[in-house]
SERO-4910 file (N, C-alpha, C, O; in steps of 0.05 Angstrom, whole numbers):
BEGIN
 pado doro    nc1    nc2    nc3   cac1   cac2   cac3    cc1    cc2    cc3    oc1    oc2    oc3
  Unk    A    -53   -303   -302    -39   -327   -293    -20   -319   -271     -5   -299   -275
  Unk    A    -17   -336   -240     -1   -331   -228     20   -336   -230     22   -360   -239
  Unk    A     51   -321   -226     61   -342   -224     81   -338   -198    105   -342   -196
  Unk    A     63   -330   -178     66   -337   -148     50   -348   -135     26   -343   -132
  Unk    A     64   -364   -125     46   -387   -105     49   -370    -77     69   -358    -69
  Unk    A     15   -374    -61     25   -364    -28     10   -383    -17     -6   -399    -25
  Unk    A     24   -375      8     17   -395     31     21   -385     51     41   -371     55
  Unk    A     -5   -390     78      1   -378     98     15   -387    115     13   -411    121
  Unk    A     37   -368    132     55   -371    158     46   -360    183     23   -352    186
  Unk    A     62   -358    198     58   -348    231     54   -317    221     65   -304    203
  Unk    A     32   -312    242     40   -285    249     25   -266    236     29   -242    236
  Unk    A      0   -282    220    -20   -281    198     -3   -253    185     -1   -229    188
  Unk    A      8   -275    166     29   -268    144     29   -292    118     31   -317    122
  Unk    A     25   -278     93     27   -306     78     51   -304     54     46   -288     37
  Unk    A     74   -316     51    105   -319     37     82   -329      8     62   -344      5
  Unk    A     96   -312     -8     96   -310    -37    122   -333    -51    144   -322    -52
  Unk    A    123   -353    -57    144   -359    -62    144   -376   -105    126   -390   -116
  Unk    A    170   -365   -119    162   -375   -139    179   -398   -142    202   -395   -132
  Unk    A    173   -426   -156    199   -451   -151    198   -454   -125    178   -451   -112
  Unk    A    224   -460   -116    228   -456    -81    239   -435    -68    247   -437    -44
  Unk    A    241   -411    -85    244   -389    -76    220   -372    -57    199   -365    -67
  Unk    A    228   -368    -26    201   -353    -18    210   -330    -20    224   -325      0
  Unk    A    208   -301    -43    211   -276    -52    199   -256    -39    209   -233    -40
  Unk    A    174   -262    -24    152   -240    -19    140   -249      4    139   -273     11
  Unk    A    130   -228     18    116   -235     41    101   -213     42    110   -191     37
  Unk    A     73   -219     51     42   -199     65     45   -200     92     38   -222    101
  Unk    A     49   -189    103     45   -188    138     11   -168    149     -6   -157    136
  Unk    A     13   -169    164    -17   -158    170     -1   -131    181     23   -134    183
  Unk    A    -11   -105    189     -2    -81    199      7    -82    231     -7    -93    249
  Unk    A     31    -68    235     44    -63    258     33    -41    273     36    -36    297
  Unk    A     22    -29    259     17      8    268    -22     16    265    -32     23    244
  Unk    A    -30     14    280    -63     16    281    -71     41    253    -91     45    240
  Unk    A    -48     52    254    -48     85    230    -42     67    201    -41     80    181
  Unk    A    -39     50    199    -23     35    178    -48     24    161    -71     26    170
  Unk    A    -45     18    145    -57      4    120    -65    -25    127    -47    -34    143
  Unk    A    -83    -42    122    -86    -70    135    -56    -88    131    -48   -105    148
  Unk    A    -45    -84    114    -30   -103     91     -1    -87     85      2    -65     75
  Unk    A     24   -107     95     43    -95     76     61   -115     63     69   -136     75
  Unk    A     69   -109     38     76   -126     22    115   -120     25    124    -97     25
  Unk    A    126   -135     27    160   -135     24    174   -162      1    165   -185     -2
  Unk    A    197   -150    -13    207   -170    -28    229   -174     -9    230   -162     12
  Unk    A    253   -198    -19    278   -207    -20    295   -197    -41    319   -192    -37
  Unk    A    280   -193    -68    288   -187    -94    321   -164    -90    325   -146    -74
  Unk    A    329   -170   -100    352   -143    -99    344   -127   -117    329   -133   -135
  Unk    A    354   -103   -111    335    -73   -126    310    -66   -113    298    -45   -118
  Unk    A    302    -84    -97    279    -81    -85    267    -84    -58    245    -78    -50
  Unk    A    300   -101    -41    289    -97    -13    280    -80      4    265    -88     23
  Unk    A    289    -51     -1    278    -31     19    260    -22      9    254      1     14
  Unk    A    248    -34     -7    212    -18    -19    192    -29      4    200    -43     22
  Unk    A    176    -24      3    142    -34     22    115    -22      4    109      2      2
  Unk    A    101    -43     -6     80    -33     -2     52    -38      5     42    -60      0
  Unk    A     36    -19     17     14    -27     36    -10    -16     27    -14      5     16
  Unk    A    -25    -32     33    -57    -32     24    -79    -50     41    -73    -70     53
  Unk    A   -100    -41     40   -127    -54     53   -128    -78     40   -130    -97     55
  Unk    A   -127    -84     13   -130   -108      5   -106   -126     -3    -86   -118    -16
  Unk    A   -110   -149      6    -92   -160      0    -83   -178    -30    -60   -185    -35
  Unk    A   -105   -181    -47   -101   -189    -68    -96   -160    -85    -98   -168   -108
  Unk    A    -90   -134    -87    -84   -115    -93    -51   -121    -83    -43   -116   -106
  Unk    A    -31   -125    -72    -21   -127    -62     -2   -153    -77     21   -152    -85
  Unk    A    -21   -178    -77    -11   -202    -93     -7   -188   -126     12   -196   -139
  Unk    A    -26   -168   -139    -14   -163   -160      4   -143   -162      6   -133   -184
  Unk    A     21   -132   -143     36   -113   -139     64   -135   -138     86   -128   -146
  Unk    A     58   -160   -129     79   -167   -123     93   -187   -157    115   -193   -165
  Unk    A     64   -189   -168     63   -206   -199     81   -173   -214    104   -180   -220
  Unk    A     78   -156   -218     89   -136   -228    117   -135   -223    133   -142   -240
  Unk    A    124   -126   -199    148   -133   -182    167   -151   -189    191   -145   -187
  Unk    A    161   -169   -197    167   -202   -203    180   -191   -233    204   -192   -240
  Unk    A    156   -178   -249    161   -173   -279    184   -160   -274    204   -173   -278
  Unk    A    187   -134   -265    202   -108   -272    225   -126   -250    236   -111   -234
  Unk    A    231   -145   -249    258   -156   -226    271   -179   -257    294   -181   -264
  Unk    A    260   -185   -263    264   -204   -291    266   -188   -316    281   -197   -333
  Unk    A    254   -166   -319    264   -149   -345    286   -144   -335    304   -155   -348
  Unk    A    294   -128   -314    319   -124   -305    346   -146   -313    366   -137   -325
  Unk    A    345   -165   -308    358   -194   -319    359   -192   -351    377   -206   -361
  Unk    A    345   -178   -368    343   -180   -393    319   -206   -400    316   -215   -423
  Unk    A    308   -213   -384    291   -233   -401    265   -222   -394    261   -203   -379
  Unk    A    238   -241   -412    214   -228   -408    196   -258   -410    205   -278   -420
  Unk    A    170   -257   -398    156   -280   -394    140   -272   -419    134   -250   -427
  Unk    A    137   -297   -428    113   -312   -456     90   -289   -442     87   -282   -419
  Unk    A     77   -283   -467     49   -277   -467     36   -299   -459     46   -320   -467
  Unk    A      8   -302   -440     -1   -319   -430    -17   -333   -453    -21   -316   -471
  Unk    A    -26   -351   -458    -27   -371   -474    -60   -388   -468    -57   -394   -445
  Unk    A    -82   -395   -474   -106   -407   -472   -106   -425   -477   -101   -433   -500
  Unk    A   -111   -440   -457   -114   -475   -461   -142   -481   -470   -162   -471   -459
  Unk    A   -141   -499   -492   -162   -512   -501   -177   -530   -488   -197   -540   -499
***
């Protein structure tokens, strides 16, 4: 289950955002030596991280993790995901 919504912006870049928070962003590579994909938060504890990859849904679950380990941090933890009937 996600629980980041994206959407694409300028600059073929697509903002990760959860609620109305936009947290995350994919930008496409600056540097021809670079990886297709780099992933950046807003999160505190976490702004000067990057990380980059060819794929971009590799990347969307880097950022679902991210999300986790920024919220355990807070002391809280998300429900086990749950199956709808």
């Amino acid at each position: 289950m996600s629980r980041i919504a994206w959407k694409s912006s300028q600059h073929s870049s697509e903002n990760g955002s959860v609620g109305r928070l936009t947290l995350f962003t994919i930008s496409y590579k600056t540097r021809r030596e670079d990886p297709t994909y780099t992933l950046s938060t807003t999160l505190q504890g976490f702004k000067s991280r990057e990380w980059k990859n060819d794929d971009e849904d590799v990347l969307k679950a880097t950022a679902e993790k991210v999300l986790e380990a920024f919220v355990a941090e807070l002391g809280a933890t998300f429900p086990a995901d749950t199956k709808e009937s």
